[in-house]
N, C-alpha and C positions, 0 to 999 in steps of 0.2 A: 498499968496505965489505963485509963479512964478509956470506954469506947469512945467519946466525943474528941478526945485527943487523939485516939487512934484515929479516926474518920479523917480528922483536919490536916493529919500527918501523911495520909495514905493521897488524899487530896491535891494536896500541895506536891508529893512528889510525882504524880500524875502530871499538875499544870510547870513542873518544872523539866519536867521529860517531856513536853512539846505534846503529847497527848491532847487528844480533841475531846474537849470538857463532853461530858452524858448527857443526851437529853434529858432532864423531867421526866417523870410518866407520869401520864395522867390518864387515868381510867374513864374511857366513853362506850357508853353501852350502844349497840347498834339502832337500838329504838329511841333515841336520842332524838327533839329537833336539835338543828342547827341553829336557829336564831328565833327572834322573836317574829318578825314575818311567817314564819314556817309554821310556830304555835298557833296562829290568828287563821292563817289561810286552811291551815287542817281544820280546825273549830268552830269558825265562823258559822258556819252551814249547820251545824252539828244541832246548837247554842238558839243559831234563829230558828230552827224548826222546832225546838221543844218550848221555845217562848210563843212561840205563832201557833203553836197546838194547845196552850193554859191561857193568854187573853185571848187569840182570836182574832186579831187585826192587826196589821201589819205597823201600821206607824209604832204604837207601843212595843211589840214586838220587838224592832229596830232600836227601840233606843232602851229596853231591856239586857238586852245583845251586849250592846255597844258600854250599857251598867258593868253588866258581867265581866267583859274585857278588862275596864278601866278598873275596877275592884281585884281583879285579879292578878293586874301588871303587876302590882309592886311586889308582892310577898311570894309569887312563882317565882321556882326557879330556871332559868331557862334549860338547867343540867338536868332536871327530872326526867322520870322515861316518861314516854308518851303516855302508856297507860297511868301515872301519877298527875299527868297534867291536864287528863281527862276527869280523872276523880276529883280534882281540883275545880275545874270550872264546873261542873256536876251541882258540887259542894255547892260553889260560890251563886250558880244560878240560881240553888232553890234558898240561900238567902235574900240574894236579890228581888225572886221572885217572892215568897213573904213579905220582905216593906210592901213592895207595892199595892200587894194583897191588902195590906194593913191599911196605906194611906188611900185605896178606894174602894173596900169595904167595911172597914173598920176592924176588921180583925185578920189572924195569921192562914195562911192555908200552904204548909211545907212539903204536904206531900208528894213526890212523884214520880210517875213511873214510866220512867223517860223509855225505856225500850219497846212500851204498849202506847204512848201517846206518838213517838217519831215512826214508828212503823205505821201508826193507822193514817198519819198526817204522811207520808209517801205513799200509801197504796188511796188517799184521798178518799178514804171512806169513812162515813161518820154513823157511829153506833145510831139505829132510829131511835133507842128509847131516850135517846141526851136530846133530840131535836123534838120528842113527844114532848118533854119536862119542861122544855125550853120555853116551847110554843103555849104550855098550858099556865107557867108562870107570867113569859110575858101578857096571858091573856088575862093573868089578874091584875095585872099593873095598873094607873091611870094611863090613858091613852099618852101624854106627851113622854112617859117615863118608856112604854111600850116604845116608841116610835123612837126616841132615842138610842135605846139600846139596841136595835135592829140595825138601824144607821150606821152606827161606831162599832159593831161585833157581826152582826152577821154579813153587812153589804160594805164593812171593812172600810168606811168612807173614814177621812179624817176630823178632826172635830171644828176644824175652821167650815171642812163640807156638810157636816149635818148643822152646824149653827146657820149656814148660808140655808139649806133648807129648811129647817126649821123658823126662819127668821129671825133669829135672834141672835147674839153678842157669843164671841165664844167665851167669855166669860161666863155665860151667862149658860151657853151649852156642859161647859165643865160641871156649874152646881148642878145642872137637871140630870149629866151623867150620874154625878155622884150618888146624887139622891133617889136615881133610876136603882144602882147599882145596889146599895142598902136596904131598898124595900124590896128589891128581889132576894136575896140575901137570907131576908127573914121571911121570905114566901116561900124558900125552899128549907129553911130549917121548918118550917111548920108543914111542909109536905114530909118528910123522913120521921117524924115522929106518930 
């Protein structure tokens, strides 16, 4: 006799001898979330600090974050162990974090090194020589390109707040970012060479 006829045989005379049918088993590792709340609320923090350590200002940050999440939901699985769901949104941030790269500088920047950027963004201490580079490209800049990017990265204002100080449109602050951001861009590929 066929195992599957034996199973259905063995089965049935179980469920005919009043026998209390088996639970299921189902295999859950202990580093399991529970739900998707569980996943968001462990990460969240994680997620905003290594975005808020690569742009530098919070608004983008935020909705970085909030990319990573929504990019993530679908194709996580909620059953992953936690360290899989960590490598996962890891993954997924520094995709994320590339487009962005791409649509406001014009090209990729993938790399990162999430355990030296969220520990030095916890202990709030910023390497002097990245504030020397900083300081010495924005001082090649045109002044409005200079002023801009100070506004939006360093004093973390939003873009509605520097176009209000700047006087002008946030439309119009978004092109001056952009075009802040591109010729700094190629002010520091031409410092590293």
């Amino acid at each position: 006799m066929p195992v599957a006829q034996r199973f259905r045989r063995r089965r049935a005379e179980q469920d005919e001898a009043g026998a209390a049918p088996r639970p299921r088993l189902h295999a859950v590792g202990a580093d399991v979330y529970p739900d998707w709340g569980a996943v968001y609320r462990d990460n969240v923090a994680r997620v905003y600090r290594l975005m808020f350590s690569k742009v530098g200002n919070r608004p983008d940050a935020e909705d970085l974050t909030t990319e990573v999440f929504l990019t993530a939901l679908r194709p996580l699985r909620v059953s992953a162990s936690v360290g899989e769901v960590r490598a996962y949104l890891l993954a997924t941030a520094r995709t994320v974090l590339a487009g962005h790269w791409r649509r406001t500088l014009g090209r990729e920047i993938t790399t990162l090194d999430e355990e030296r950027d969220v520990a030095a963004f916890e202990a709030e201490t910023v390497d002097p020589g990245i504030l020397v580079r900083a300081e010495a490209i924005l001082a090649l800049l045109p002044e409005r390109y200079g002023r801009i990017l100070r506004l939006r990265f360093l004093q973390a204002c939003s873009l509605k707040e520097a176009a209000e100080q700047l006087g002008t449109t946030v439309g119009n602050a978004k092109v001056l970012q952009h075009r802040a951001l591109r010729q700094a861009a190629q002010l520091a590929e031409g410092m590293e060479t």
